[in-house]
C-alpha positions as CSV (number, residue, x, y, z in Angstrom):
1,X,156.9,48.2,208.4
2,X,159.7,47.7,206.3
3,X,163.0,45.7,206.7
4,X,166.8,46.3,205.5
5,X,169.7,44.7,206.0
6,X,173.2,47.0,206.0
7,X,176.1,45.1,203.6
8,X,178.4,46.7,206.3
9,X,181.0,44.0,206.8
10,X,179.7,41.8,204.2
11,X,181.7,43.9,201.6
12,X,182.7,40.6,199.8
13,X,179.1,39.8,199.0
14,X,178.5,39.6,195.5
15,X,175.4,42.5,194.2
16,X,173.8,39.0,192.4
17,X,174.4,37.4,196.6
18,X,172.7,40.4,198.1
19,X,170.0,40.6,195.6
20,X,168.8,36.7,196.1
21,X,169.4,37.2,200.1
22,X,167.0,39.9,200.4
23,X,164.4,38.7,198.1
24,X,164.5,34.9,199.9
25,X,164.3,36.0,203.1
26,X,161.2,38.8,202.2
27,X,163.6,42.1,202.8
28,X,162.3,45.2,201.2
29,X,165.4,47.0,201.0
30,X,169.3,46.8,201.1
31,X,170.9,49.4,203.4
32,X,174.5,49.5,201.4
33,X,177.8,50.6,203.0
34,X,180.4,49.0,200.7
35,X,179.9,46.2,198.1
36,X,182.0,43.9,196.8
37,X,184.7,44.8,198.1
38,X,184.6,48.7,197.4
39,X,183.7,50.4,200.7
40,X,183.2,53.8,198.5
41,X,179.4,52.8,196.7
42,X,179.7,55.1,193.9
43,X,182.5,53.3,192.5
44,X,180.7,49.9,192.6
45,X,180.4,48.2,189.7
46,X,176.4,47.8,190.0
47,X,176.2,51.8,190.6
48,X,178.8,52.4,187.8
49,X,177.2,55.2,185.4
50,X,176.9,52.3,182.9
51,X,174.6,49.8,185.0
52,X,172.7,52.4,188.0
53,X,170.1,52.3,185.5
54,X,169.9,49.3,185.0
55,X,170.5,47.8,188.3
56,X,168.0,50.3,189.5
57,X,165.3,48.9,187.2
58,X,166.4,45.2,188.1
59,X,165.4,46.3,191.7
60,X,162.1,47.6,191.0
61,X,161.3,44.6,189.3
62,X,161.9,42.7,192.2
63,X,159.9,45.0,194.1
64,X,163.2,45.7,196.2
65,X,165.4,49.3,196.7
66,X,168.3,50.6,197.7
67,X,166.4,51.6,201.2
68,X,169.7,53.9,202.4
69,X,173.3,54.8,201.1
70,X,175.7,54.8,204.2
71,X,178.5,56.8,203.8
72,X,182.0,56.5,205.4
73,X,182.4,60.7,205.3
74,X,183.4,62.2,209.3
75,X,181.3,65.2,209.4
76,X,183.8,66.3,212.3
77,X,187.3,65.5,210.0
78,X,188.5,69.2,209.3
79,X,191.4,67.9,207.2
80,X,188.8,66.3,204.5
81,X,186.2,68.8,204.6
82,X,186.7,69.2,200.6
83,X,186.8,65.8,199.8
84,X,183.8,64.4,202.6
85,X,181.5,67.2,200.2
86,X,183.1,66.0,197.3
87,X,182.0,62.4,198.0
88,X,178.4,63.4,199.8
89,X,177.3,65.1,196.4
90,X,178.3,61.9,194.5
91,X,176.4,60.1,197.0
92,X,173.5,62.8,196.0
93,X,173.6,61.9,192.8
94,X,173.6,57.9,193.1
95,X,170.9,58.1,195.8
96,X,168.6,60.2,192.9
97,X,169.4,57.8,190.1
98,X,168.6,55.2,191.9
99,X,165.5,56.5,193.3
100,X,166.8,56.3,196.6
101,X,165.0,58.6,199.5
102,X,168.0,58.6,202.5
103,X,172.0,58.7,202.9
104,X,173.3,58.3,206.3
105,X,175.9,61.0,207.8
106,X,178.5,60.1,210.1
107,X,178.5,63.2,212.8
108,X,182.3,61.9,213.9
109,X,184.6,59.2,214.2
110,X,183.4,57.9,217.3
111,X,180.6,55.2,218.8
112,X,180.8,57.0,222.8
113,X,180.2,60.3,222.7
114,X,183.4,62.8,223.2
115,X,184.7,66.4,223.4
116,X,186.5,66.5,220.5
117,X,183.8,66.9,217.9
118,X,181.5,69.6,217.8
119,X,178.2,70.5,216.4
120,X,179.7,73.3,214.5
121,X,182.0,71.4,212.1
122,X,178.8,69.5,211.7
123,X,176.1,72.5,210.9
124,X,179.0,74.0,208.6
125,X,179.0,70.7,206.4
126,X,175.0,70.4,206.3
127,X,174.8,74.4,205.4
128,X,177.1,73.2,202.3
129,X,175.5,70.5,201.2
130,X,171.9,70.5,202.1
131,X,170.6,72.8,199.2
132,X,171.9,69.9,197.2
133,X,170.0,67.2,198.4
134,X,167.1,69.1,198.7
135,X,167.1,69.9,194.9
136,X,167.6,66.1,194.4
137,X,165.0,65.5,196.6
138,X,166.8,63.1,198.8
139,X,166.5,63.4,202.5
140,X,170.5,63.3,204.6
141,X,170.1,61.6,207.8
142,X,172.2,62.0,211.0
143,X,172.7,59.4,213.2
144,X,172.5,58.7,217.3
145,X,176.2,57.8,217.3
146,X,178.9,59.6,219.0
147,X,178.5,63.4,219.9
148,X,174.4,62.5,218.9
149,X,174.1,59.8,221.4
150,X,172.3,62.6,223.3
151,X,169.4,63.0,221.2
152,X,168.8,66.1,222.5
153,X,171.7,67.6,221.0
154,X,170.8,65.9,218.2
155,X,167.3,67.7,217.9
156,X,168.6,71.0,218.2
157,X,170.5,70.6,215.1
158,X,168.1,69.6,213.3
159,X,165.5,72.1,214.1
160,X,168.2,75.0,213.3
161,X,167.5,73.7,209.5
162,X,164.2,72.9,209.9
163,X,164.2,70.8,206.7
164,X,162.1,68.6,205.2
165,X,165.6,66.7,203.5
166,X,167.2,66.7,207.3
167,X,166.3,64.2,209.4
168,X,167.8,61.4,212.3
169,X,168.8,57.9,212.0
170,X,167.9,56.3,215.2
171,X,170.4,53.7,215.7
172,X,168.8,52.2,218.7
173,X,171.9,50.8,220.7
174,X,173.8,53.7,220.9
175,X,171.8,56.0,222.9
176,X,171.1,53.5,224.9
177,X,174.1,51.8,225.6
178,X,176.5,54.6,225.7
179,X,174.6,57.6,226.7
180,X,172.0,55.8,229.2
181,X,168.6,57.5,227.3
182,X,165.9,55.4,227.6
183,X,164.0,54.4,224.3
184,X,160.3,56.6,225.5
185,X,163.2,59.6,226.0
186,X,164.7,59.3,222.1
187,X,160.9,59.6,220.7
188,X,160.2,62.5,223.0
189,X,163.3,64.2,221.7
190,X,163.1,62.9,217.9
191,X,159.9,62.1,217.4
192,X,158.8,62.0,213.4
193,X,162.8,63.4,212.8
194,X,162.8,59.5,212.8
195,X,163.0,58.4,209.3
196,X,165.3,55.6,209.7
197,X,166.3,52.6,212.1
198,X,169.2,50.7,212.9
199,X,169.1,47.6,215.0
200,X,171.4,45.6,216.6
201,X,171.5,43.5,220.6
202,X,174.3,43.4,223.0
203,X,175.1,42.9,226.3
204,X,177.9,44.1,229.3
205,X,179.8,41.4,230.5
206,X,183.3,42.4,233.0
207,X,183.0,45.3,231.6
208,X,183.2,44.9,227.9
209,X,180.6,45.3,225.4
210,X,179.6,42.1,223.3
211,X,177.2,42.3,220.2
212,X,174.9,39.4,220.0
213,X,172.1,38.3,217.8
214,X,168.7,39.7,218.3
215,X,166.7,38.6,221.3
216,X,169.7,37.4,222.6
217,X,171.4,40.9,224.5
218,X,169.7,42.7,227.1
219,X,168.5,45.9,224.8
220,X,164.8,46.4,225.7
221,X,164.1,45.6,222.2
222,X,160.2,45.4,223.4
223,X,160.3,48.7,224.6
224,X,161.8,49.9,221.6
225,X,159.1,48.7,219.4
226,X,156.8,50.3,221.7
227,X,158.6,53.7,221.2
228,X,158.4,53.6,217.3
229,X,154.8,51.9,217.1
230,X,154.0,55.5,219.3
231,X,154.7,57.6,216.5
232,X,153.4,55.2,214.1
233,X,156.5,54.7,212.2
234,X,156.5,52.6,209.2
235,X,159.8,52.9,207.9
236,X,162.8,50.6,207.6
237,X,164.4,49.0,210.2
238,X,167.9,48.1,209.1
239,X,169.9,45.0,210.8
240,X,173.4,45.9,211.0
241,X,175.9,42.6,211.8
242,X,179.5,42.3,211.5
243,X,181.5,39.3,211.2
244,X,184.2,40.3,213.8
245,X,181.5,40.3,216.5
246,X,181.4,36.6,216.6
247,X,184.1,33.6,215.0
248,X,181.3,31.8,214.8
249,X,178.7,33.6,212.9
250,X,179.9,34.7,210.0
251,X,177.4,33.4,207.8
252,X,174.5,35.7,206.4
253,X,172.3,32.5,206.2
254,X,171.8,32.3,209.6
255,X,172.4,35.6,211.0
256,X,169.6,37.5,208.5
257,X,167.2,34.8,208.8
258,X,167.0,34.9,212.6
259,X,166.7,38.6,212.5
260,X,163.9,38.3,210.5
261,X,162.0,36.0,212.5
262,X,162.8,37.6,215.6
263,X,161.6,41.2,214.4
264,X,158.6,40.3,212.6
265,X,157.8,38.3,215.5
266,X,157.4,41.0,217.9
267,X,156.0,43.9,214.9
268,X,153.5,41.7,212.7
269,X,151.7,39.3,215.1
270,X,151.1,42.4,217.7
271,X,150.1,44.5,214.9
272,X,147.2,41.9,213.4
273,X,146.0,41.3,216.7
274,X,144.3,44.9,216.8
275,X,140.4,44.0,216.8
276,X,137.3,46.2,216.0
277,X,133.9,45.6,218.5
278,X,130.6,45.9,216.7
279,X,127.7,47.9,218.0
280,X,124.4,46.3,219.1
281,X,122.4,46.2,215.8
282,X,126.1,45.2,213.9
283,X,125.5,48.2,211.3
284,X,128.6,49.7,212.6
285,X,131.7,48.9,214.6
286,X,133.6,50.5,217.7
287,X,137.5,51.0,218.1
288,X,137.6,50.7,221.9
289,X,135.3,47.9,223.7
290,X,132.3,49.2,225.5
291,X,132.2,50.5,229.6
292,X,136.1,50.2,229.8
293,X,138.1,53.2,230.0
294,X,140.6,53.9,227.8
295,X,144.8,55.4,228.4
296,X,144.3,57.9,225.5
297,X,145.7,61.4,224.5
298,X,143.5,63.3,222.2
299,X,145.9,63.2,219.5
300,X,146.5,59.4,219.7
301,X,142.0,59.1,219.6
302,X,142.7,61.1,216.5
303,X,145.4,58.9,215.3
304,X,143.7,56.1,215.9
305,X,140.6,57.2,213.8
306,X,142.3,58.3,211.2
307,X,143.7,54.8,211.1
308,X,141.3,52.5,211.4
309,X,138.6,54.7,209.2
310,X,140.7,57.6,207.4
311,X,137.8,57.8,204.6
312,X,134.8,58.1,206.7
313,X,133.4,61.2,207.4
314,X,134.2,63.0,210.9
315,X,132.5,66.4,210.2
316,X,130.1,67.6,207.5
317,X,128.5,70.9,208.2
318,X,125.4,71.4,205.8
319,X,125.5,75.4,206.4
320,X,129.6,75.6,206.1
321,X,131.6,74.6,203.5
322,X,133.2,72.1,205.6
323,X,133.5,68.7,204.9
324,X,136.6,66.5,206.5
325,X,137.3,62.5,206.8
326,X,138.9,61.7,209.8
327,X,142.6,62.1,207.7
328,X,141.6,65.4,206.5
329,X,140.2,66.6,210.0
330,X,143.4,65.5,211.0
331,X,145.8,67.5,208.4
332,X,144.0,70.7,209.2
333,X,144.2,69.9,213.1
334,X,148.2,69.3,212.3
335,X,148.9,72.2,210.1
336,X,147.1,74.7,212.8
337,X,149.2,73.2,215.6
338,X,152.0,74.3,213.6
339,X,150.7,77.7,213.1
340,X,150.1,77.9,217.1
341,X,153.8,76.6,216.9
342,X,155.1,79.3,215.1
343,X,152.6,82.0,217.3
344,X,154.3,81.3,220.1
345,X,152.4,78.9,221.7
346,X,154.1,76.4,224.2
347,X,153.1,73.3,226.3
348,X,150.4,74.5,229.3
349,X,149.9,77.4,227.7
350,X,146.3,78.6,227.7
351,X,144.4,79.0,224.1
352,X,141.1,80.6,224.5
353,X,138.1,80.2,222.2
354,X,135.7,82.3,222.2
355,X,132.8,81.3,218.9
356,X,129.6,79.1,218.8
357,X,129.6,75.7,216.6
358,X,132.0,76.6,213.8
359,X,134.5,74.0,212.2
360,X,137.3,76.8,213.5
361,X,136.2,75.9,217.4
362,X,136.8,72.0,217.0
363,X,140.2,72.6,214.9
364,X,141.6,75.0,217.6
365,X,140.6,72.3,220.3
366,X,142.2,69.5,218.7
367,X,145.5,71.7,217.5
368,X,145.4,73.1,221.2
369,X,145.4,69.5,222.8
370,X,148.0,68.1,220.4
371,X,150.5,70.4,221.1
372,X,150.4,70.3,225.1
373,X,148.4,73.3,225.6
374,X,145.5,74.0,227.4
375,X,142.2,74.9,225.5
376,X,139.9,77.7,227.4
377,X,136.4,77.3,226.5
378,X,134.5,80.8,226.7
379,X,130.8,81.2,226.9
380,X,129.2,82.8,223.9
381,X,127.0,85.1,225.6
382,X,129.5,86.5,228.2
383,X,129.7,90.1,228.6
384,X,132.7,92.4,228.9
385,X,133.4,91.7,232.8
386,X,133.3,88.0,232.4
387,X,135.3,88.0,229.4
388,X,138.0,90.4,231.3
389,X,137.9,88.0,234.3
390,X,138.3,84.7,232.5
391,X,141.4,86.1,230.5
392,X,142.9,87.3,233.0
393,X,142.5,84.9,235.5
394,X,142.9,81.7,232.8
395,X,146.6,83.7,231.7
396,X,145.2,83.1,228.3
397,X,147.9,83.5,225.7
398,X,145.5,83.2,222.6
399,X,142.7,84.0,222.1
400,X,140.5,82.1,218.7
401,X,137.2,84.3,218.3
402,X,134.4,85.7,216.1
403,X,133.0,88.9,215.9
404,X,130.0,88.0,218.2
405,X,127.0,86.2,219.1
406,X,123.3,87.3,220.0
407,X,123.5,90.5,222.3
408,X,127.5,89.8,222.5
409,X,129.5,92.0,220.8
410,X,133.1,89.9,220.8
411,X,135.1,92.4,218.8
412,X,133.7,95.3,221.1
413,X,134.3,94.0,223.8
414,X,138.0,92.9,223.3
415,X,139.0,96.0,221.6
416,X,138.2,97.8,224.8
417,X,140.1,95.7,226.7
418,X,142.9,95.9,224.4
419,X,143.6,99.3,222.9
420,X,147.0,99.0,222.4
421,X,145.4,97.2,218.9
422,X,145.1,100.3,217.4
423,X,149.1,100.3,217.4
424,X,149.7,96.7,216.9
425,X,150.9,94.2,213.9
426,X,148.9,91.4,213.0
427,X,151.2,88.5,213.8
428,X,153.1,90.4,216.3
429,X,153.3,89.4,220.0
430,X,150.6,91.6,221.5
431,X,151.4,93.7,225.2
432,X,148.2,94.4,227.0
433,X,148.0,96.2,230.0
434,X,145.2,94.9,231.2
435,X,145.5,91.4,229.4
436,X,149.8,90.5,230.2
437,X,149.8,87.6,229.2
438,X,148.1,87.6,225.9
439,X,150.2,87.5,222.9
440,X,147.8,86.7,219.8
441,X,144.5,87.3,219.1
442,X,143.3,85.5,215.7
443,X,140.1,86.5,214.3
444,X,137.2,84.0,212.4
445,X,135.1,85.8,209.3
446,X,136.0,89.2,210.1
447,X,139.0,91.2,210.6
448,X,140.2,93.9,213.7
449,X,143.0,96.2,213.9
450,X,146.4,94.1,215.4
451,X,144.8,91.2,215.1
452,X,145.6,88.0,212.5
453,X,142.8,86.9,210.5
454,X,142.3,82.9,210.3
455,X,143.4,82.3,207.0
456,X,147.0,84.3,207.8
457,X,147.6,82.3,211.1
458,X,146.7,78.9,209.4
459,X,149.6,79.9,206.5
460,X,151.9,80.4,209.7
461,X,152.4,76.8,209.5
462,X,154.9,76.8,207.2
463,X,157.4,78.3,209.8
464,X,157.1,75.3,211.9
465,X,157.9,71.9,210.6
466,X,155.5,69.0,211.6
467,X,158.1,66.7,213.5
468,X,157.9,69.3,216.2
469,X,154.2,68.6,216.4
470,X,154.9,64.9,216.6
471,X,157.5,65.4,219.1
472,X,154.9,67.8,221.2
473,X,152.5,65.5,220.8
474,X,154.8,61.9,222.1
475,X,155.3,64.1,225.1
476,X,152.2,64.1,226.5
477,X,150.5,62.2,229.3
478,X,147.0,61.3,230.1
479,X,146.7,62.8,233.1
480,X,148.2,66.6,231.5
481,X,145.6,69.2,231.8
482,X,143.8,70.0,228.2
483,X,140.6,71.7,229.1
484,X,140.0,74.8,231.7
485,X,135.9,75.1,231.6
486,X,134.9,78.1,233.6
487,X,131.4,77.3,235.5
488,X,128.6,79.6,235.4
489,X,127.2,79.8,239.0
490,X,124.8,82.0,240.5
491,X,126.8,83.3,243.0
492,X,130.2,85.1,242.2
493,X,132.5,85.2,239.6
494,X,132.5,81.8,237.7
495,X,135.9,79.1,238.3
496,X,137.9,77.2,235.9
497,X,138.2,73.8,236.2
498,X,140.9,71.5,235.2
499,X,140.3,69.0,233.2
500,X,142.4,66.2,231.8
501,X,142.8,64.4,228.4
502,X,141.5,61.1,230.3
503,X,138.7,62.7,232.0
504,X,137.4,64.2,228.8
505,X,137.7,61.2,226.6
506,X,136.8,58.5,228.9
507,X,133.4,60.8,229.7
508,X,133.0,61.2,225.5
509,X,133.6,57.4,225.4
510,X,130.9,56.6,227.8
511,X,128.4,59.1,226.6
512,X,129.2,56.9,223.2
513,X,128.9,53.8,224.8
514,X,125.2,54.7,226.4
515,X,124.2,55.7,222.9
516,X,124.3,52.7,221.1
């Protein structure tokens, strides 16, 4: 985690002031919104095109940045749309010489949120000026202040760009105090859209709001922490103070000091207190203690792996070319979600796989479960009348499958229960009569007429950007369905049965536990 402090209000601060502040107090970066007296940053004298190179070397020598340029531009103020690009591109620039990643957009003039501004002055700006910043490679961020105190609203623009260089500032008070959206509800909407934090405390009192150091309002600042630590954010978290909140502490001495403190308190000493269990013969440790159960999605047991051992090896086939760490198991589990994204694929729907013990079967689990669907395991030697009844009774919506096992005959099979192939476009939604609800049938090692091969629905991804996994993924509960497994009885047709993401881990976990 990384901490910032904004120079918003502290305009008279010296760049030599802000400099030794940050760097006593152990900042990383220096969120600036004015300086020295200059509220437009470009025309500072430190970011003056005769010292931004050198004040941008004197910073990485300190091991310090420029962690954000806040701008003063109204997204929503028709009568400077000319000169709010104007200064945005200059911002551009600066934030690229500087080295810079994030400028902060002001969606209106507004804290509460209000009628008069719309999304479509806003989205007219962006369209403008976002090829620019993404050739600089700096990333604009919007912020949850005004209009975007509903995050919601917020996420929709944001996924009509769908750009890498778009994302939010999550100015925690805001939502919170002025549109009543709890802190869980901003990551569900945002998720990894978060790139950037701004913190502040305040209470209500008669009435009438009144900012107050940290820890000293009634935000649920623990709660907030919580949120972030759920998405494992490690960006900045930027204090924003000004001196008209209170007479009596207008002094950055004691006002950035007790941030820090206060914030490091409740990130760093929860974060070192994570603790590894070793198992019997101490060749090897554990993540989770042994015989408890565990509150765990499948994608945070993947999250957490790929934490605490992202070099070690998760598969390694010996007859595949397969071969994945727990971080690389989990980049090609993200990038398919993204792919099943972009097929089409929403939360409870029902993915089917139909193959034996191929690295493709574990990826489309772990992509299914991530994303808030539901993963239909098929026997490998069904024949065509339990195929038909398990797709049809399971409402599977895609279906993840080889060309057969043994005396099974997959592609046989389906293509008689799907004609309409013959007449269909890979990477179309499918219509089958006898199959309604399926819409995608992607094929492993072999290829069939109206379907999409492996390799062309992985390259999907790129349609989908992965915040809207991470925001899938922050959604879901422990207690959501993940698995149907259909039974295999003697008697009648078999049954699906519903299985949860804490009924399948907790029985993996104690199947590890007995192991060892």
């Amino acid at each position: 985690m990384k901490y910032a402090f904004s120079t918003i209000s502290w305009t008279s601060f010296t760049w030599k002031e802000a400099i030794a502040m940050a760097k006593d107090l152990g900042f990383s970066g220096i969120e600036v919104r004015g300086l020295e007296n200059n509220v437009y940053a470009v025309d500072a004298r430190p970011f003056s095109s005769q010292q931004v190179l050198r004040t941008a070397e004197q910073l990485a020598n300190l091991h310090l940045e420029v962690s954000c340029f806040s701008t003063a531009c109204n997204l929503n103020d028709k009568d400077k749309r000319k000169e709010n690009i104007q200064q945005l591109q200059a911002y551009i620039d600066l934030a690229a010489k500087m080295g810079t990643s994030y400028i902060r957009l002001l969606p209106d003039s507004s804290m509460i949120p209000n009628d008069k501004a719309t999304d479509e002055a806003v989205i007219s700006i962006i369209t403008e000026i976002l090829p620019y910043a993404e050739k600089k490679h700096v990333t604009l961020l919007l912020e949850t202040i005004g209009i975007y105190c509903d995050t919601d609203r917020l996420r929709k623009v944001l996924e009509h760009f769908a750009s890498d260089n778009l994302a939010a500032l999550w100015d925690i008070h805001h939502p919170y105090r002025f549109h009543n959206e709890s802190p869980e509800k901003t990551v569900q909407n945002l998720g990894a859209y978060i790139k950037y934090v701004h913190m502040k405390d305040s209470v209500i009192n008669d009435n009438k709001l009144e900012y107050r150091l940290m820890g000293e309002g009634d935000l649920p600042i623990e709660e907030i922490v919580g949120a972030l630590k759920s998405i494992n954010y490690d960006g900045y978290i930027s204090y924003e103070w000004i001196m008209s909140w209170s007479s009596d502490l207008d002094d950055p001495g004691i006002v950035f000091p007790h941030f820090m403190n206060y914030i490091t308190s409740k990130y760093e000493n929860n974060k070192n207190t994570k603790k590894l269990y070793y198992n019997k013969t101490k060749t090897g440790r554990f993540v989770w203690k042994k015989e408890e159960l565990i509150d765990f999605t499948f994608p945070q047991v993947l999250d957490k792996m790929a934490e605490e051992f992202p070099d070690q090896y998760a598969f390694r086939y010996t007859t595949l070319d397969y071969t994945r760490t727990y971080s690389q198991f989990r980049d090609d589990v993200d990038k398919f979600a993204r792919s099943l994204i972009a097929l089409g694929v929403k939360r409870g729907d029902h993915v089917a796989v139909w193959a034996t013990n191929i690295p493709q079967w574990f990826v489309t689990f772990w992509a299914t479960t991530k994303i808030g669907a539901v993963l239909v395991t098929v026997n490998t030697a069904y024949k065509i009348h339990e195929a038909e009844y398990l797709f049809r009774q399971s409402d599977t919506h895609t279906i993840v499958m080889i060309e057969g096992y043994k005396d099974s005959h997959y592609a046989k099979i389906v293509k008689e229960l799907c004609p309409e192939l013959d007449n269909s476009t890979p990477g179309k939604p499918l219509h089958i009569k006898r199959l309604p609800f399926l819409r995608n049938i992607v094929t492993v090692d072999f290829t069939m007429d109206g379907c999409i091969t492996w390799e062309d629905a992985m390259d999907m991804h790129k349609k989908t950007p992965i915040e809207e996994v991470y925001r899938r993924a922050s959604t879901i509960n422990k207690d959501d369905v993940c698995n149907m497994q259909y039974t295999s009885g003697t008697t009648g047709f078999p049954k699906g049965v519903m299985l949860t993401h804490y009924n399948i881990v907790n029985n993996g976990k104690c199947i590890g536990d007995c192991m060892d």
